[in-house]
C-alpha positions in Angstrom: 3.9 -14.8 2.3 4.0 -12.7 5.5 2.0 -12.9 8.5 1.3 -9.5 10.9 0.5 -9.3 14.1 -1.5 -7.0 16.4 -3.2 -7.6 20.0 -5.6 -5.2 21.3 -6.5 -5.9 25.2 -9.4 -4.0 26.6 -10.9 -4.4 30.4 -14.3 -2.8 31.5 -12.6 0.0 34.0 -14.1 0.3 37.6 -17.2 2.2 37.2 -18.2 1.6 33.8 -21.4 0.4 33.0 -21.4 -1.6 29.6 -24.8 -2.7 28.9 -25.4 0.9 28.8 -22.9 2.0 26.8 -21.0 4.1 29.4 -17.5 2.7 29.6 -13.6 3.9 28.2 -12.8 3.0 24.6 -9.5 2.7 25.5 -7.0 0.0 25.0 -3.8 -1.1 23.9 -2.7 -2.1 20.7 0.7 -4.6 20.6 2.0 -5.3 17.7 4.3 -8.2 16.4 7.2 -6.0 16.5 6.7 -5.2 20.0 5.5 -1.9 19.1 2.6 -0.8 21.8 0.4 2.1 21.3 -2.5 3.1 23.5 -5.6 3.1 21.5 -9.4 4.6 21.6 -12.2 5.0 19.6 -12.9 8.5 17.6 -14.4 10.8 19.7 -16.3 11.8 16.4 -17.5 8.3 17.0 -18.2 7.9 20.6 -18.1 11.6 22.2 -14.9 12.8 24.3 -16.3 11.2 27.6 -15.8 7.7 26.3 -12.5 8.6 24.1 -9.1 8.5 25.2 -7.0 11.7 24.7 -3.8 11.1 23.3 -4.7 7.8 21.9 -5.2 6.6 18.4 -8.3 5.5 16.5 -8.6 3.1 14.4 -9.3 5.7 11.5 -6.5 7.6 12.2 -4.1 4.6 11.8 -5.8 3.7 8.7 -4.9 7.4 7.3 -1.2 6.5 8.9 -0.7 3.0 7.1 -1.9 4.9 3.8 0.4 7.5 4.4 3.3 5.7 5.3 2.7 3.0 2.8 2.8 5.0 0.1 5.9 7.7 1.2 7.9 4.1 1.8 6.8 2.7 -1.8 7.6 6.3 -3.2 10.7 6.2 -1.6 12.0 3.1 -3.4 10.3 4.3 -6.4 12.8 7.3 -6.9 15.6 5.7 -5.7 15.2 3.6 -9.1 14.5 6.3 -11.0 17.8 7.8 -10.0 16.5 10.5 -8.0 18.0 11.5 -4.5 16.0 12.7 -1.9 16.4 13.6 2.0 13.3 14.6 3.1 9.8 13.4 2.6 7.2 15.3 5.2 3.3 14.5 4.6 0.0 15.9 6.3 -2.3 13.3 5.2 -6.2 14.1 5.3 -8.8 11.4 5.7 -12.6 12.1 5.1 -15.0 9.9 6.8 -18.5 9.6 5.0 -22.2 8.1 5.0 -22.2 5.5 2.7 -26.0 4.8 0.4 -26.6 2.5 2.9 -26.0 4.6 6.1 -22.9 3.2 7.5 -20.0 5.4 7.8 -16.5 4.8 5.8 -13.6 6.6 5.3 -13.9 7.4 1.8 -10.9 9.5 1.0 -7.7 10.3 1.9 -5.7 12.7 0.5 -1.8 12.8 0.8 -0.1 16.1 0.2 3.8 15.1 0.4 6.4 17.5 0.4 9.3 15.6 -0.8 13.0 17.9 -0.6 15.0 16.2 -4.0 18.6 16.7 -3.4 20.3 17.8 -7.1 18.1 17.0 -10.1 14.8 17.9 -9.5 11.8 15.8 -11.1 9.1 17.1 -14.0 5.3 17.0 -13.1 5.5 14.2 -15.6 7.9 12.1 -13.5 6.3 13.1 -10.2 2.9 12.0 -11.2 4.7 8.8 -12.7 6.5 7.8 -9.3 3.4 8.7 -7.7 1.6 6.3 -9.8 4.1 3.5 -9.3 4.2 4.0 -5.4 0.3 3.7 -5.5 0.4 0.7 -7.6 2.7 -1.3 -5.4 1.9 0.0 -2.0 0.3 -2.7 0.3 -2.3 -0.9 1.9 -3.5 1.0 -0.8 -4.2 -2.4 -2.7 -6.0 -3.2 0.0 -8.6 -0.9 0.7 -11.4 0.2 -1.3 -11.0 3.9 -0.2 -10.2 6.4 -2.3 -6.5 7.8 -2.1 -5.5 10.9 -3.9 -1.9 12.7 -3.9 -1.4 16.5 -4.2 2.6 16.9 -4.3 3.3 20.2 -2.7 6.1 21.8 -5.2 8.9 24.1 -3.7 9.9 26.7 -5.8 
């Protein structure tokens, strides 16, 4: 099994009062890897005074590990299949909702890959398969309880 590491460090800045709320979201986020990214919370969230700009939220990087999970798991999918690609581009969309009991969630994300096949070009059939596999195996998608729908954008 494999363990994964991330470090988010936050410090009340100079000026912030935090027993009322009134302080930066921001932080950093270090991962395992050495990776760093600066992160916030959403301004949908907490209002642009108290968000970062530039920085990601927490929901944005869960749209990104779906995303990227599943063009990496497609990836290796067609590869298998025989199929040759050199270019995979995707504008993933998450939805953030009220749940019954008033909490917010992201409920959906929808992936819309455009995926450039280099000679034989796949059916619908064999695109919704590989689709299918990469959702099975992907990581994150089997471990969320959001819902994750792809719309393959088709060149002509």
């Amino acid at each position: 099994m494999a363990t994964y590491r991330a470090t988010a460090d936050w410090s009340l800045e100079e000026g912030g009062d935090f027993a009322k709320g009134r302080y930066s979201r921001g932080h950093s986020l270090v991962f395992d890897s050495g990776a760093q990214v600066q992160g916030t919370a959403s301004p949908h969230v907490v209002g642009n005074k108290w968000a970062v700009e530039g920085a990601v939220d927490p929901e944005q990087m869960l749209v990104g590990a779906i995303n990227t999970c599943h063009m990496l798991s497609f990836l290796h999918i067609a590869r298998e299949a025989g199929f040759l690609i050199d270019r995979y581009r995707d504008e993933a969309v998450g939805v953030m909702e009220k749940r019954e009991d008033g909490e917010m969630w992201v409920a959906k994300v929808t992936l819309h890959p455009e995926i450039r096949y280099v000679g034989r070009q796949p059916t619908e059939v064999e695109r919704d398969h590989m689709h299918h596999a990469a959702h099975q195996i992907c990581f994150i998608a089997n471990s969320v309880k959001t819902e994750i729908v792809v719309e393959e954008k088709v060149s002509a």
